[in-house]
PLY file of the C-alpha trace (Angstrom):
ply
format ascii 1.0
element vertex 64
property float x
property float y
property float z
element edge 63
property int vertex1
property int vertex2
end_header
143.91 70.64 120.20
142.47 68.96 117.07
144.44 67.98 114.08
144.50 65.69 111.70
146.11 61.81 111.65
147.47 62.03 109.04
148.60 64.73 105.80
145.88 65.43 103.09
147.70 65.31 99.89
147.19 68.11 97.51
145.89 65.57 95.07
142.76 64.64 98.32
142.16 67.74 98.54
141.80 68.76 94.86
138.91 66.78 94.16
137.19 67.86 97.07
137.43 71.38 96.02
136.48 70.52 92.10
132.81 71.48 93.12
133.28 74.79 94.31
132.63 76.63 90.99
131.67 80.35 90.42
128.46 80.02 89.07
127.85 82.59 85.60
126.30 85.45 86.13
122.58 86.42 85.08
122.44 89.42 82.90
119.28 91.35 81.95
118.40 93.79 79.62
116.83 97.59 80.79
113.51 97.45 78.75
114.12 101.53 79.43
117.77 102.44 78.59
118.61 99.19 76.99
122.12 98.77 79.01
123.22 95.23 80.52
123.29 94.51 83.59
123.37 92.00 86.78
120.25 90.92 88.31
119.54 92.67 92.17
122.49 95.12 91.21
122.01 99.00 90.51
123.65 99.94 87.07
124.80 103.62 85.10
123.88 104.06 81.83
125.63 106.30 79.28
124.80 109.36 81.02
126.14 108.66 84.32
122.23 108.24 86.06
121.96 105.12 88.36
119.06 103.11 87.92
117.78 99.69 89.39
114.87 97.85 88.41
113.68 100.44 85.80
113.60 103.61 87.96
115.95 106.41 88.40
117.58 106.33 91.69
120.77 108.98 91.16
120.52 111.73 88.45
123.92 112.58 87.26
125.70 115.77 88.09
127.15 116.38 84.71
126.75 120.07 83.87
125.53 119.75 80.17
0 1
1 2
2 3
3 4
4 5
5 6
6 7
7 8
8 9
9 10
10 11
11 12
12 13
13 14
14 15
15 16
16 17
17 18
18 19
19 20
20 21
21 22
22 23
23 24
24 25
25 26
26 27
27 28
28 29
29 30
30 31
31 32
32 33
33 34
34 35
35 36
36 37
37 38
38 39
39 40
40 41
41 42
42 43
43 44
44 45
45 46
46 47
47 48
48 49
49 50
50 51
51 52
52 53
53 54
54 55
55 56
56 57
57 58
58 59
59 60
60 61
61 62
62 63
């Protein structure tokens, strides 16, 4: 079984984790509904309709 010599102190192993960093997130305008949203993700506007990339994938079921 592997294991290690010796202890890695927390301090060790600190620094060697400072690079791991959530990188922000990119967030684009609709040019048609105007709502915010993450690149590559589907989004809901006001209405409750699900659209990605500009076109309407779900229409909402609200009974209006």
């Amino acid at each position: 079984m592997a294991h290690p010599k010796s202890r890695t102190s927390k301090m060790r192993k600190h620094k060697r984790r400072t690079h791991l960093k959530a990188a922000i997130p990119q967030i684009s305008t609709c040019s048609k509904t105007g709502e915010k949203h993450i690149y590559h993700h589907a989004y809901y506007d006001d209405e409750g309709n699900m659209y990605y990339r500009g076109k309407l994938l779900v229409k909402s079921d609200f009974a209006e």
